[in-house]
C-alpha positions as CSV (number, residue, x, y, z in Angstrom):
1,X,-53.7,10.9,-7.6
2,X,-53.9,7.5,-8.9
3,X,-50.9,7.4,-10.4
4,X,-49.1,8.7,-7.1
5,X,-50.7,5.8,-5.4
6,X,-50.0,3.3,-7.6
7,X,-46.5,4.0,-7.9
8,X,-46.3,4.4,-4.2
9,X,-48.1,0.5,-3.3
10,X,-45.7,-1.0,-6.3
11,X,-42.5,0.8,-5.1
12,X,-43.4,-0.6,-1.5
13,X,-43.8,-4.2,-3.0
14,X,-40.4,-4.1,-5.2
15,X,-38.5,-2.9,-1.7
16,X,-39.9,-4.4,1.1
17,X,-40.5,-8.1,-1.3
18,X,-36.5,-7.9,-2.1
19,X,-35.6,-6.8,1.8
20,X,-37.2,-9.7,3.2
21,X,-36.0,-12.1,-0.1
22,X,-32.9,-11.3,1.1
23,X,-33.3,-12.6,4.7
24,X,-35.4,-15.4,3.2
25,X,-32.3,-16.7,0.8
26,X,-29.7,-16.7,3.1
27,X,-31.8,-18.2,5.7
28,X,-32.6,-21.3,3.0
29,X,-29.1,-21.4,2.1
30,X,-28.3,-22.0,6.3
31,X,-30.4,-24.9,6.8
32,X,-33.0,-22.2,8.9
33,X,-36.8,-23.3,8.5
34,X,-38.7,-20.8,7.2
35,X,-42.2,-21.1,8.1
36,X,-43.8,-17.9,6.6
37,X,-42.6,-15.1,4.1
38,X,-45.0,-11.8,4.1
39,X,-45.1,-9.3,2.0
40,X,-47.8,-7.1,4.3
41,X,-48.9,-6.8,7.2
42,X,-52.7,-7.4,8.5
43,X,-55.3,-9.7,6.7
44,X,-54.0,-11.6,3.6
45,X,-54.7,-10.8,0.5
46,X,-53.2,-13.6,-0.9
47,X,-51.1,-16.7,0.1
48,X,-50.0,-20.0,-1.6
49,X,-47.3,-22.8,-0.6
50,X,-45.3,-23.5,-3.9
51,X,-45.3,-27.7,-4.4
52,X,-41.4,-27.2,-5.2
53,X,-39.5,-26.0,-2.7
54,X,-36.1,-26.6,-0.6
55,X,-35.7,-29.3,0.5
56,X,-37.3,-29.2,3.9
57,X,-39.3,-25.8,3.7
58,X,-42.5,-25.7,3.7
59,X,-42.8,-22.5,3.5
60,X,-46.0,-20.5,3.5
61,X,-46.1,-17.0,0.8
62,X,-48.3,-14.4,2.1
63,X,-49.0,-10.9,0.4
64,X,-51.2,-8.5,3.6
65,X,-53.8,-6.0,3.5
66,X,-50.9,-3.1,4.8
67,X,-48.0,-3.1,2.7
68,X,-45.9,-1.0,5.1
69,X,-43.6,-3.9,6.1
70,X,-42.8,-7.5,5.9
71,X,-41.6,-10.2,7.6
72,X,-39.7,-13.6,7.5
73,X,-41.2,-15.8,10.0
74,X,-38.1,-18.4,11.3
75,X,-38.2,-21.7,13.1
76,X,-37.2,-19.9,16.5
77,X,-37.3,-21.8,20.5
78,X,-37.7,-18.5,21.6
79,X,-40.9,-18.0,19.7
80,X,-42.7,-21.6,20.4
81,X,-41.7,-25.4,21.0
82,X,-39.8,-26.8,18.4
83,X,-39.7,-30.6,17.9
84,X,-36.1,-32.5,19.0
85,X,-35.7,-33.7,15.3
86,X,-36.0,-30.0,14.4
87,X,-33.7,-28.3,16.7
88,X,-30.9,-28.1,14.0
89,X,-32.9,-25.8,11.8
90,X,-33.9,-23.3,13.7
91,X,-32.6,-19.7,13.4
92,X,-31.4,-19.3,17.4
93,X,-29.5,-23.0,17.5
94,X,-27.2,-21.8,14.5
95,X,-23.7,-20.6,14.3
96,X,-23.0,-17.1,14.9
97,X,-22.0,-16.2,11.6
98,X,-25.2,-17.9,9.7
99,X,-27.3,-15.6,12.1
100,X,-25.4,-12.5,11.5
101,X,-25.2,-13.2,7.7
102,X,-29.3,-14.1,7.6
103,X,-30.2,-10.6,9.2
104,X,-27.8,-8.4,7.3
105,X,-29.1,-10.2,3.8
106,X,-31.9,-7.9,4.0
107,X,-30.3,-4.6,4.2
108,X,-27.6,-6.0,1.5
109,X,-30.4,-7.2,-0.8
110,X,-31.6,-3.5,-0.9
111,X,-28.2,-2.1,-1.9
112,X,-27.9,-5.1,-4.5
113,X,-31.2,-3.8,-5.7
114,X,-30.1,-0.2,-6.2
115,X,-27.6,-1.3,-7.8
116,X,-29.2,-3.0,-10.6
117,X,-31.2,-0.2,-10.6
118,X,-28.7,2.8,-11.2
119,X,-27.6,0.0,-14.2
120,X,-30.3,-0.7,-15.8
121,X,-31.0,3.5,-15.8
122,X,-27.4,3.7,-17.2
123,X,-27.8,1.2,-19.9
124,X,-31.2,2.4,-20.7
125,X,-30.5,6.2,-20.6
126,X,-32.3,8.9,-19.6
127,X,-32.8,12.7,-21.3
128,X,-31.0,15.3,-18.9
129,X,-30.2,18.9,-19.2
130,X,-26.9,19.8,-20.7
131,X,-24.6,21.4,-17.9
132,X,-25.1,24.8,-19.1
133,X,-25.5,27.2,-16.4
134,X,-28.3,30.1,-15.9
135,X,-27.0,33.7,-14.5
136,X,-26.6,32.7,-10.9
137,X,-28.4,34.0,-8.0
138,X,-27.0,37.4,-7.6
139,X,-24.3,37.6,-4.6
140,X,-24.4,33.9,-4.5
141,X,-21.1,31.4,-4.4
142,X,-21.4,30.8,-8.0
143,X,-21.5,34.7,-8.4
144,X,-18.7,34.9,-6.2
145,X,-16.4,32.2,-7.8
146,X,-17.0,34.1,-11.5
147,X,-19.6,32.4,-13.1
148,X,-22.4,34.6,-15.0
149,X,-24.7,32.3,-16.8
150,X,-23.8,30.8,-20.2
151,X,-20.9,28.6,-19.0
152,X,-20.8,25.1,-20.1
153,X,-19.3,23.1,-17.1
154,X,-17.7,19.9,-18.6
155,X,-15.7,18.4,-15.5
156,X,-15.7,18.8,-11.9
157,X,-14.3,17.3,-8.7
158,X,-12.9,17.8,-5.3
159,X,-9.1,18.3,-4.4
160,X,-8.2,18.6,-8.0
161,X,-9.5,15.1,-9.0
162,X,-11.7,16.5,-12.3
163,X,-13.9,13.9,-14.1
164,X,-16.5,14.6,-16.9
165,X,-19.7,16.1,-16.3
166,X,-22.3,14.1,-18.3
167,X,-25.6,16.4,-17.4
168,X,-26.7,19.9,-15.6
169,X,-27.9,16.6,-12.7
170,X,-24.9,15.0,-12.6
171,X,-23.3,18.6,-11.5
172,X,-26.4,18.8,-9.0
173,X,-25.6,15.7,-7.2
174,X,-22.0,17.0,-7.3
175,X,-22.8,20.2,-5.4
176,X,-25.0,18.6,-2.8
177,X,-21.9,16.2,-2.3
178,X,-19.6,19.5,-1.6
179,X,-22.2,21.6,0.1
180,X,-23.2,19.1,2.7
181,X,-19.4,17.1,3.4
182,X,-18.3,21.3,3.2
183,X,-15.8,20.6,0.1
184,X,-15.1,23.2,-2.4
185,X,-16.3,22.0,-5.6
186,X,-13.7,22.7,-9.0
187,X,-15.3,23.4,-12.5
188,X,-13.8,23.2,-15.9
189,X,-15.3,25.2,-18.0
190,X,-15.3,25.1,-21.6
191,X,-13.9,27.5,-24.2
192,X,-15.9,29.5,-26.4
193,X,-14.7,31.3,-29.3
194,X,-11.5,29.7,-29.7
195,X,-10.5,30.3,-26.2
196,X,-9.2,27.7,-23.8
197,X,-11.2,25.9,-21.0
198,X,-10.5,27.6,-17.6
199,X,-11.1,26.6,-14.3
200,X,-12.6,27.8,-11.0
201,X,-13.5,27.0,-7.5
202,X,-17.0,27.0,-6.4
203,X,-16.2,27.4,-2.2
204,X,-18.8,25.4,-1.2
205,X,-16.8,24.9,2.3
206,X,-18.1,28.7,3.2
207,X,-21.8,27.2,3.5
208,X,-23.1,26.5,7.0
209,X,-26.1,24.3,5.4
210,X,-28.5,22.2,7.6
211,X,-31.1,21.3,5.0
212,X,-30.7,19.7,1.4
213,X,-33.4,21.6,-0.1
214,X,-33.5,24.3,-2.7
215,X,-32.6,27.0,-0.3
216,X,-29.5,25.5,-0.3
217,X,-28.9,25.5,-4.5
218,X,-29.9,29.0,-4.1
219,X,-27.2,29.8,-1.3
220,X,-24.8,28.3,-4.3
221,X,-26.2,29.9,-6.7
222,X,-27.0,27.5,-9.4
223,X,-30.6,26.9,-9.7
224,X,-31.3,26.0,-12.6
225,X,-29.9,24.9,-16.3
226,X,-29.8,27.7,-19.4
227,X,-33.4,28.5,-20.6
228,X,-34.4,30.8,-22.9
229,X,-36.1,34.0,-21.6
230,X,-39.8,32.5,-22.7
231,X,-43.1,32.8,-21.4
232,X,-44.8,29.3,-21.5
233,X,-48.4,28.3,-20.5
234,X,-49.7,31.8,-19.0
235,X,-52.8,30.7,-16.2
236,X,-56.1,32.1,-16.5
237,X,-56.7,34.9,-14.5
238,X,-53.3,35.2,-13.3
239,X,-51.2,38.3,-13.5
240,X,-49.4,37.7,-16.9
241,X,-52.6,37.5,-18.6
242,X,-53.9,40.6,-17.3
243,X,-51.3,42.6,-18.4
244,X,-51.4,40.9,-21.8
245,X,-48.4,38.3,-21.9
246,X,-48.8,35.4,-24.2
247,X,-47.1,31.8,-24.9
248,X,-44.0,32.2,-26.8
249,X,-43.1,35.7,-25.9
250,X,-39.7,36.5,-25.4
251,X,-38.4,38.8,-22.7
252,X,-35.5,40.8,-23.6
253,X,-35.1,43.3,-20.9
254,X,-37.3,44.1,-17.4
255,X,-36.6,48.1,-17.2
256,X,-32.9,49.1,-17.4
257,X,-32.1,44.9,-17.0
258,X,-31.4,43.1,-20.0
259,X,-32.7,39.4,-19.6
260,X,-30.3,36.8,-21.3
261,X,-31.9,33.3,-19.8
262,X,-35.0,31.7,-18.0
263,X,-33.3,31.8,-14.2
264,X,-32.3,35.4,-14.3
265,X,-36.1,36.4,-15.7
266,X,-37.8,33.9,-12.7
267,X,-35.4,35.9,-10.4
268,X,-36.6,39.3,-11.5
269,X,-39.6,38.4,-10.7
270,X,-39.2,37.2,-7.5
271,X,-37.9,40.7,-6.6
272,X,-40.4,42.5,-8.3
273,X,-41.8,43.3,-4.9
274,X,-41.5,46.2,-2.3
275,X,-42.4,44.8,0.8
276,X,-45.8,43.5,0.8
277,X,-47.0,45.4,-2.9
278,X,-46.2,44.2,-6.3
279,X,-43.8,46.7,-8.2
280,X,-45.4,47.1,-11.7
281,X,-42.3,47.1,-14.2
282,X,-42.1,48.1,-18.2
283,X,-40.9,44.9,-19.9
284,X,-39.6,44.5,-23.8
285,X,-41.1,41.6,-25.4
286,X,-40.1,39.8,-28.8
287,X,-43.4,38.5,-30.1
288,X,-43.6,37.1,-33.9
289,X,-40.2,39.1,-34.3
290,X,-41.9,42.1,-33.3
291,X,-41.0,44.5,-30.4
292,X,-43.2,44.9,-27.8
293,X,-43.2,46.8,-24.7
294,X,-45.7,45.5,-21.8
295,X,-46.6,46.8,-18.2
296,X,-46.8,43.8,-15.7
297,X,-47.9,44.3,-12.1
298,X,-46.9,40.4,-10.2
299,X,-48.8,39.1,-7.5
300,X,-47.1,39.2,-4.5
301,X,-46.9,35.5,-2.4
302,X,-45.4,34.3,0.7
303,X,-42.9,31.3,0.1
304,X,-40.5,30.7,3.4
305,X,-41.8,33.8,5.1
306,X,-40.0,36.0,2.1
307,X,-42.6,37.9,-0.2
308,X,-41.6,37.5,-3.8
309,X,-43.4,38.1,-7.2
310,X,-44.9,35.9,-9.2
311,X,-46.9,36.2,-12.8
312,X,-48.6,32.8,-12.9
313,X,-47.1,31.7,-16.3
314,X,-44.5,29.0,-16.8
315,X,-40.9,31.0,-17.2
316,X,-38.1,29.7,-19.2
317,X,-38.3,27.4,-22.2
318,X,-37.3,24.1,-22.0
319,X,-33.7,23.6,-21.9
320,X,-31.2,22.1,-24.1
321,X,-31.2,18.3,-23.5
322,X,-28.7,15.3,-23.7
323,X,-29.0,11.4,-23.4
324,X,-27.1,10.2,-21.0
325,X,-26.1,6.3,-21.5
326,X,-23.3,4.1,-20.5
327,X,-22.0,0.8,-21.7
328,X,-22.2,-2.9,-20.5
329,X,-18.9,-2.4,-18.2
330,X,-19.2,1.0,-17.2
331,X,-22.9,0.8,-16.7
332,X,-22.4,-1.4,-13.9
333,X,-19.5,0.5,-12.7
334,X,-21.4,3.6,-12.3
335,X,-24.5,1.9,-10.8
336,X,-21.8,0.2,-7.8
337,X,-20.6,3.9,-7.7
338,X,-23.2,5.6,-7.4
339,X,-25.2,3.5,-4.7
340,X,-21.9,3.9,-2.9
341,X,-22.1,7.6,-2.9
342,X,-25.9,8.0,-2.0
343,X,-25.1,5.4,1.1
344,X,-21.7,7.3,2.0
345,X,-24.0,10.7,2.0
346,X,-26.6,9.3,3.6
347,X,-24.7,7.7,6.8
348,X,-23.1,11.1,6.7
349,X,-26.3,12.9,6.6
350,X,-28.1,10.7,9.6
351,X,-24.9,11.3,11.6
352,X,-24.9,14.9,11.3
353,X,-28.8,15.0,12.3
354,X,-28.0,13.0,15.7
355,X,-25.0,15.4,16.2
356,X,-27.1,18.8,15.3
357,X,-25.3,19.5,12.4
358,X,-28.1,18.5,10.0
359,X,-31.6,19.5,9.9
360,X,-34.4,17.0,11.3
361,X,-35.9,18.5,8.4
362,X,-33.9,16.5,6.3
363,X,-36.2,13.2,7.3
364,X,-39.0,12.3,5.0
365,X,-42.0,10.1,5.8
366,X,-44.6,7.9,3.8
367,X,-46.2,11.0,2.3
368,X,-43.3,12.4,0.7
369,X,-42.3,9.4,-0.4
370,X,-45.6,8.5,-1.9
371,X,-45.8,12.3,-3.4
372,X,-42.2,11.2,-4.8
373,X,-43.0,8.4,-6.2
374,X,-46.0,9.5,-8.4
375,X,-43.7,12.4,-9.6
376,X,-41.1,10.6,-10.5
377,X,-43.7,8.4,-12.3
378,X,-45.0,10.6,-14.4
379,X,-41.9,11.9,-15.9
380,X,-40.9,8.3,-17.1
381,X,-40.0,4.7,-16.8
382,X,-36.1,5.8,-16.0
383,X,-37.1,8.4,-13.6
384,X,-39.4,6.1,-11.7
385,X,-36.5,3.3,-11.9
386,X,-34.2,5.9,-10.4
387,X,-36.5,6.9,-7.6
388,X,-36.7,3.1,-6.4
389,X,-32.8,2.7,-6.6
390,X,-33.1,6.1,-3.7
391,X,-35.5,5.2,-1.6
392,X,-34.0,1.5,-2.1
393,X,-30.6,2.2,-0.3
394,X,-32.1,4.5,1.8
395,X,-33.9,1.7,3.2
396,X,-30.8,-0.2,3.0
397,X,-28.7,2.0,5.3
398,X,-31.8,2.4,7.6
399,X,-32.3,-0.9,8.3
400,X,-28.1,-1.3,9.4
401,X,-28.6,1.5,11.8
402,X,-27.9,0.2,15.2
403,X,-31.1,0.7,16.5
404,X,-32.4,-2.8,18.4
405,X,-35.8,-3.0,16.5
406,X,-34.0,-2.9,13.5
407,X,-31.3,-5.5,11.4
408,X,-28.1,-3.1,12.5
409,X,-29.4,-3.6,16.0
410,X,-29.2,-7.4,16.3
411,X,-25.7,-7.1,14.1
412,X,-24.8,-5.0,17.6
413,X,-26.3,-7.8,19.4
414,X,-24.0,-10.3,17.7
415,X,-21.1,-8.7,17.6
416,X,-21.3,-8.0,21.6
417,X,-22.0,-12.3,21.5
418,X,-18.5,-12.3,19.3
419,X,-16.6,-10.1,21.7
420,X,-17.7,-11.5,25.0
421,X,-18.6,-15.2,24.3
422,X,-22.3,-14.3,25.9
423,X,-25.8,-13.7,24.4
424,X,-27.2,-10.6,25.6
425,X,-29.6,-11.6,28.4
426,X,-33.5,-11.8,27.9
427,X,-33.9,-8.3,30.8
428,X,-31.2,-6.2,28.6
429,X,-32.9,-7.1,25.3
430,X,-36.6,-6.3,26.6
431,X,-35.3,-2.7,27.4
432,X,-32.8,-2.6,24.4
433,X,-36.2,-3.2,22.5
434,X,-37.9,-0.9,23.9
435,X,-35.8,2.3,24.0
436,X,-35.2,1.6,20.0
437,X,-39.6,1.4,19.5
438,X,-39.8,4.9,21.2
439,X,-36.8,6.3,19.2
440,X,-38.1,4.6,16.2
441,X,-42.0,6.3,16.5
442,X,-40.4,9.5,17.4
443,X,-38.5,9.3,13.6
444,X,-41.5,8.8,12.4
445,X,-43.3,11.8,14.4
446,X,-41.1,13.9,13.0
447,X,-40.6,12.3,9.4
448,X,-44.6,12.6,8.8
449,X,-44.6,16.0,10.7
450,X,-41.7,17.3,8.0
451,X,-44.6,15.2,5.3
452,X,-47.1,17.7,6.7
453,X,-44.7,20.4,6.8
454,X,-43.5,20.0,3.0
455,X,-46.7,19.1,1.5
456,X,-49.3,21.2,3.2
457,X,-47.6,23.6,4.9
């Protein structure tokens, strides 16, 4: 718990402290007076007026109590009097293109920032599954297209354009891309035996998917990398235990099915139900090198309003793993691609939602975030770094919506000003404001609601 909230308060800092850096910057670089930066919201915590600064700022550093936003505050008229020898630096007396430039810093800061991110990740490395895929949910796309667990996927890409595939992940990201912009996906898969690599097409363009959650990797097919059959940490009192299962046993068949990987084993259990009662089954179990044969009756539980089975052990040992690293150049190519993509996906995504072609289920709140966050935490320095770089252009692309409260909605502002010669009046900007407030809190109704939803539900 303390770890979640640390990492949730420091990821907050890092994104809103760059966001508003970015305004503050471009401002200083326009001659604007800026009177207060604020990391925070609420009572300070901290503040402090460095003795060097640009000349003519005087600015004032403030960290708040809430760290759910910041601000830059600007020399403004429209705010309060500003002295005749000062007129020249405030923010509404400049040109159009310093103004429009000072409020879409922000939002370009945050990209920046994923950027340098996904490259530092890239240059640093991070361990990954190899791309070696697990029998595939049965009657599934992957099922479908050919695949049957075992295959080693070393390239993929849409209309024929194939590129390496550096990790099971990589291939992940790949599939969301196809599944939710409804392109078929083509895999290369590699030889065995002497045999050459042959391709196939995973028709992702057959899915009518809202939501990009795991329902929708199960709808492909491919849940998971290539495990061994084995039973991990088995829970006290849990099914598994009663009926005598121990760490480190192997599962070789589950009655008249012979079990070949981790996935397909987690999926016989799952179906080891009929209707609401557990189904006991007669497994054969490698223990020590020894055979074993073992009755186990699952517990039967309610996930999505399907009953399933489940043993309460860990299932599936860990898979094979790879480092995947890049050099100077390419590391920084692959961190500008790659906050291209997430932003390209997630315009996409936010458009299909206001069309009805997407899931509002797809919006995530504070709560997820935060839950996130300490996750990603705990499962290293990389993972954490590659959270931030996420939620980073997410925040990003948020912020350029054209929604009046936020920066995209005063870049609609200014380009009405470029196109018409005229300022939107004072009356059309006080109900602009206010129409974008109530569409903003009902975002975040539903965002925390979906929070509730995930987390508790």
């Amino acid at each position: 718990m303390l770890l979640t909230v640390i990492a949730f308060v420091v990821a907050l800092g890092v994104l809103i402290a760059v966001h508003e850096y970015g305004h503050y910057r471009v401002a200083v670089a326009c001659g604007v007076k800026v009177e207060r930066f604020s990391v925070g919201f609420g009572k300070a915590l901290l503040r402090w007026q460095p003795k060097r600064q640009h000349p003519g700022q005087q600015t004032e550093f403030v960290i708040g109590a809430f760290p759910f936003g910041g601000y830059v505050k600007m020399l403004d008229e429209r705010e309060g009097p500003v002295a005749p020898e000062e007129r020249h630096r405030a923010f509404n007396t400049q040109p159009l293109r310093s103004r429009a430039a000072i409020v879409a810093a922000g939002p370009i800061a945050n990209l920046l920032l994923a950027v340098v991110l996904y490259t530092a990740v890239n240059w640093i490395g991070v361990q990954e599954p190899v791309a070696k895929l697990a029998r595939p949910v049965a009657a599934s796309l992957a099922e479908v297209a050919g695949l049957r667990g075992g295959e080693h996927i070393t390239q993929a890409g849409f209309d024929g354009d194939l590129s390496p595939v550096q990790s099971f992940e990589d291939l992940r990201w790949r599939m969301t891309r196809g599944a939710l912009d409804g392109h078929d996906l083509t895999l290369e898969v590699a030889g065995e035996a002497g045999r050459p690599a042959r391709q196939l097409v995973l028709p992702l363009s057959r899915m009518e998917t809202k939501d990009a959650d795991p329902q929708m990797f199960r709808k492909i097919g491919v849940v998971a990398p290539l495990t061994r059959p084995e039973i991990g940490e088995v829970m006290a009192g849990s099914a598994a235990e009663s009926a005598g299962l121990r760490n480190g046993d192997v599962v070789r068949a589950i009655g008249d099915t012979a079990i070949v990987d981790g996935q397909q084993l987690r999926e016989v259990i799952r179906a080891s139900v009929d209707g609401d009662q557990p189904r006991t089954q007669a497994w054969q179990v490698e223990r020590g090198g020894q055979p074993l044969k073992i009755d186990v009756k699952p517990e039967v539980r309610e996930e999505g309003g399907v009953k399933v089975g489940r043993i309460g052990a860990y299932v599936g040992a860990p898979p094979e793993m790879v480092t995947v690293r890049q050099g100077l150049v390419d590391g920084v190519w692959r961190g500008v691609v790659r906050t291209w993509e997430v932003s390209a996906l997630t315009v996409r995504m936010m458009g299909k939602m206001v069309i009805g072609e997407a899931s509002l289920k797809n919006l995530s709140g504070p709560l997820t975030i935060a839950d996130y966050a300490g996750k990603s935490a705990s499962l290293g320095f990389t993972q954490y770094l590659v959270f931030l770089a996420l939620i980073s252009v997410s925040l990003g692309v948020l912020n350029l919506m054209p929604l009046p409260v936020l920066d995209g909605g005063h870049l609609m502002y200014y380009l009405w000003e470029g196109l018409t010669g005229k300022s939107v009046s004072d009356a059309w900007m006080e109900r602009l404001q206010r129409g974008g407030v109530a569409l903003l809190l009902v975002m975040m109704s539903v965002a925390l609601f979906n929070d509730v939803t995930r987390l508790f539900g």
